[in-house]
VOBA-1610 file (N, C-alpha, C; in pm, whole numbers, padded with zeros to 5 digits, always signed):
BEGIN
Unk+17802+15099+06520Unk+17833+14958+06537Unk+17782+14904+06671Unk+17790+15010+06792Unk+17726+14921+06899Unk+17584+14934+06915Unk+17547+15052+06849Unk+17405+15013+06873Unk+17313+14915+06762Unk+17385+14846+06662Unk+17373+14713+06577Unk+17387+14580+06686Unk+17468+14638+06767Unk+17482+14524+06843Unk+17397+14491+06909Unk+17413+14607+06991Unk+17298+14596+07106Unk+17182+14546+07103Unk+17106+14595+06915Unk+16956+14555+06856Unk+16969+14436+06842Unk+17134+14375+06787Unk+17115+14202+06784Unk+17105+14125+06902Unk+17153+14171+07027Unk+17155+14120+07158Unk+16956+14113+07235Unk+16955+14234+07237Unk+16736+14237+07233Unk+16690+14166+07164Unk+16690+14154+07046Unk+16636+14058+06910Unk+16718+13941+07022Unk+16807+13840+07058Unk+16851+13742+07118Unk+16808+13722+07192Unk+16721+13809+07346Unk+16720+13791+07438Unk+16559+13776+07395Unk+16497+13856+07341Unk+16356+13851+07326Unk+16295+13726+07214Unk+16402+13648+07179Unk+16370+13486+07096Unk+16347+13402+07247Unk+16526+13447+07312Unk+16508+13331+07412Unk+16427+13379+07516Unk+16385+13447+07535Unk+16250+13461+07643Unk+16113+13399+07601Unk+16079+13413+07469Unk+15971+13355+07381Unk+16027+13213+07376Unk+16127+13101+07367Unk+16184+13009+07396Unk+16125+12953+07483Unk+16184+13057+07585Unk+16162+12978+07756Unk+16014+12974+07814Unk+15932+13073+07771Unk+15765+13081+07787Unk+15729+12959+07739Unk+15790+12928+07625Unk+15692+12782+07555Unk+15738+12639+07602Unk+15867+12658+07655Unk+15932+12523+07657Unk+16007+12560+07829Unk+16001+12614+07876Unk+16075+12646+08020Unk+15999+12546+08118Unk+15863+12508+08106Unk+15774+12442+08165Unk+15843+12304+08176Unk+15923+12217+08058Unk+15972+12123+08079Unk+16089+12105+08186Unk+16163+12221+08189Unk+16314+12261+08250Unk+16212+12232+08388Unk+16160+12333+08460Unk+16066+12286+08577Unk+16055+12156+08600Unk+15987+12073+08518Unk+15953+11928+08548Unk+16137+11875+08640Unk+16261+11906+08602Unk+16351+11876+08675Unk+16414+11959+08726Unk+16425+12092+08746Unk+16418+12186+08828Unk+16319+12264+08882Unk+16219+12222+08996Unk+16077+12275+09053Unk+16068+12430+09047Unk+16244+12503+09103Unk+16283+12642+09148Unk+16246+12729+09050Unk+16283+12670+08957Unk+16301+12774+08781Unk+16120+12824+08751Unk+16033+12719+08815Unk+15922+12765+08840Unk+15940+12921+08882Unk+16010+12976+08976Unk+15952+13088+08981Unk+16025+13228+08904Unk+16083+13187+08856Unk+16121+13286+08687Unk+16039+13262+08593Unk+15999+13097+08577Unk+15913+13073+08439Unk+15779+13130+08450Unk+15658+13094+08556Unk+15525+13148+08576Unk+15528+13261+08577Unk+15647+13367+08635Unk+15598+13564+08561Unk+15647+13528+08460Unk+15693+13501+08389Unk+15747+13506+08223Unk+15634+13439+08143Unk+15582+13343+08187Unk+15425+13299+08107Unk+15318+13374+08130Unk+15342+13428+08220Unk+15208+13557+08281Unk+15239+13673+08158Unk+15311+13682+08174Unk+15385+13857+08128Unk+15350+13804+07954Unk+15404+13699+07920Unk+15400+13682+07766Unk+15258+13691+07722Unk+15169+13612+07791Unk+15030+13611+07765Unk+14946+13719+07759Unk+14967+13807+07872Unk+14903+13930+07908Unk+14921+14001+07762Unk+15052+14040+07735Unk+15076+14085+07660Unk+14986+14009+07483Unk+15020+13939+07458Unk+14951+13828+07330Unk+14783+13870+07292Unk+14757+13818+07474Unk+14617+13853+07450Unk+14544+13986+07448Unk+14596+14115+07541Unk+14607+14222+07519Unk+14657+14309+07359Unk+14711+14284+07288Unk+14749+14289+07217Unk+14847+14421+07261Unk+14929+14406+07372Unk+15013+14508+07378Unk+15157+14512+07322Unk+15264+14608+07284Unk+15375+14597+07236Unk+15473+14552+07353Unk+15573+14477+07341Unk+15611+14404+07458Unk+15789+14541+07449Unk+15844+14557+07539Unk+15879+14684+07557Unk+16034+14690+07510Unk+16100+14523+07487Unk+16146+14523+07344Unk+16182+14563+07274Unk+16056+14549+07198Unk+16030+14584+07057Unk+16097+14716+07000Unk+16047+14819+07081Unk+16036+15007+07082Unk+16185+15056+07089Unk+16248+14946+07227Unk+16420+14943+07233Unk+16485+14868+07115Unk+16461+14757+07061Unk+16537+14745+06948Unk+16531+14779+06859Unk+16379+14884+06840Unk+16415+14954+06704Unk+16461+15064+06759Unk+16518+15126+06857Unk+16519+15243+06885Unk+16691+15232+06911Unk+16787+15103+06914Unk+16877+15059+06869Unk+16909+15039+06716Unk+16806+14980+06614Unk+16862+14967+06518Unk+16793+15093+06403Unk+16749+15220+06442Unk+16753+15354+06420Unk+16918+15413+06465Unk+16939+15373+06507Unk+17063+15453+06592Unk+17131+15362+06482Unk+17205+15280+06472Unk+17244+15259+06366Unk+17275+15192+06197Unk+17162+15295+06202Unk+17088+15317+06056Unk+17033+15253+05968Unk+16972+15144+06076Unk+16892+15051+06011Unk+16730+15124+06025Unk+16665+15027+05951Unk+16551+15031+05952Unk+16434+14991+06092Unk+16367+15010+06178Unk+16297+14931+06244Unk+16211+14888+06197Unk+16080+14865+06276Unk+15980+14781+06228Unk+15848+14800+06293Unk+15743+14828+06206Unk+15616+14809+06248Unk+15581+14685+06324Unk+15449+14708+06442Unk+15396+14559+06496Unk+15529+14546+06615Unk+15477+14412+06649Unk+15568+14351+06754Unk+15655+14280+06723Unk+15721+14234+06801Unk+15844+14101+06763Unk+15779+13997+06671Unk+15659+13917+06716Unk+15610+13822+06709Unk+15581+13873+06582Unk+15487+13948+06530Unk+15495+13946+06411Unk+15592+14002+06281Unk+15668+14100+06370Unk+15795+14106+06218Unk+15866+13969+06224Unk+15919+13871+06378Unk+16008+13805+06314Unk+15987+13645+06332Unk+15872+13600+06421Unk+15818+13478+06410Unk+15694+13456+06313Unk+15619+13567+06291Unk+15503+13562+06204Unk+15558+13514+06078Unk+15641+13567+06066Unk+15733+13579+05917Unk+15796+13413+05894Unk+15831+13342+05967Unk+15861+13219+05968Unk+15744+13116+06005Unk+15631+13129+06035Unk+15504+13041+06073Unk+15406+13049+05982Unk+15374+13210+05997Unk+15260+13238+05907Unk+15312+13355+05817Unk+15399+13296+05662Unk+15394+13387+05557Unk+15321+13509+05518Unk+15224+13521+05551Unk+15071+13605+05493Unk+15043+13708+05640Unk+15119+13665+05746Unk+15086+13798+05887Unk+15018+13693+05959Unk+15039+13790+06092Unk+14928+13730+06189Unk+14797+13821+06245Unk+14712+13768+06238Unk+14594+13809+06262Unk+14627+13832+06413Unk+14463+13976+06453Unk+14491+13958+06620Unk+14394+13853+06619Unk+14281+13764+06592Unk+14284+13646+06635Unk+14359+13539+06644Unk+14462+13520+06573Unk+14526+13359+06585Unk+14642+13460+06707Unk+14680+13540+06701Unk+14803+13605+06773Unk+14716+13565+06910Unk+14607+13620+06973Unk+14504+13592+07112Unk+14459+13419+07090Unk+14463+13346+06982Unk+14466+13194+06972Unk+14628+13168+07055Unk+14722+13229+06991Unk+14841+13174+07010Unk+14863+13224+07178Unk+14801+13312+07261Unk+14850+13336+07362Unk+14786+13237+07474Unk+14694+13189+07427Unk+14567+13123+07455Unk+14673+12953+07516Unk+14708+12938+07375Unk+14725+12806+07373Unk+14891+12819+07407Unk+14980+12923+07433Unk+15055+12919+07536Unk+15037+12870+07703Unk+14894+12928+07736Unk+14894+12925+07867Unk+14829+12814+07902Unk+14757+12724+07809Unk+14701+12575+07840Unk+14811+12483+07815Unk+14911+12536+07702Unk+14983+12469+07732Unk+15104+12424+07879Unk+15113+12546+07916Unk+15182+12523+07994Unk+15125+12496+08144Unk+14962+12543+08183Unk+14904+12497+08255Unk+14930+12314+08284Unk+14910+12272+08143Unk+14910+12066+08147Unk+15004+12078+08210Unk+15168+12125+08130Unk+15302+12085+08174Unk+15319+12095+08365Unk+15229+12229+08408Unk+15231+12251+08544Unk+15149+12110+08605Unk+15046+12099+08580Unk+14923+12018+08629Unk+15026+11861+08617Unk+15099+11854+08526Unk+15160+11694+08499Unk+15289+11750+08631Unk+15338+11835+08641Unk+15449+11845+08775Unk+15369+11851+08913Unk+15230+11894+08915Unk+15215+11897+09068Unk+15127+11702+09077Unk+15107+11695+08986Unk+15081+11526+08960Unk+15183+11444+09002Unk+15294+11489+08902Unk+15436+11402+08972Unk+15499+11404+09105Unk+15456+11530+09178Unk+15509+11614+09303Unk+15412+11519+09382Unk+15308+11474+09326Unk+15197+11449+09478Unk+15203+11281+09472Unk+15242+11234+09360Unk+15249+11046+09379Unk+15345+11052+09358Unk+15456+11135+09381Unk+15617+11080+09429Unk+15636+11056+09573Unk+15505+11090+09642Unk+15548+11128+09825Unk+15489+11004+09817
//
């Protein structure tokens, strides 16, 4: 039972970290500070995306939901449990290195629109 838990708590923490990579950039725009939790967490997500490495996760929550007696899972997070809700059919490692891609431009603008706001607010 606790190590069910535990796999649901990783599976929780590793949504809202993938959360905060895509959308944490806005939180910045009114808290500047959170900048420096969010930029290693957009670094780290990307590296990983575009690398196509297993994010370390993954290995612990199946290695939680083995322990109790579930099944784990081939691949990474992204594709057992967001692929599965975006793209029905899997994710390719191109659109997966598309998707890490267009994480980090995205959040480049969101930066580029705060040091914009930072420099014609003075």
């Amino acid at each position: 039972m606790h190590a069910k838990i535990a796999a649901d708590i990783i599976l929780l923490t590793h949504f809202a970290f993938i959360l905060f990579v895509v959308f944490g950039g806005l939180i910045v725009l009114y808290r500047h500070r959170m900048a420096w939790l969010h930029i290693p967490m957009v670094l780290w997500a990307s590296v990983i995306n575009l690398l196509s490495w297993r994010c370390p996760l993954t290995p612990l929550e199946n290695r939680f939901r083995s322990a109790a007696g579930q099944a784990g899972y081939e691949g990474g997070f992204v594709e057992h449990y967001v692929a599965r809700l975006v793209y029905p059919e899997g994710l390719s490692y191109e659109l997966g290195v598309m998707l890490g891609i267009a994480v980090l431009v995205w959040n480049l603008m969101v930066y580029a629109f705060i040091v914009y706001r930072i420099n014609h607010s003075r």
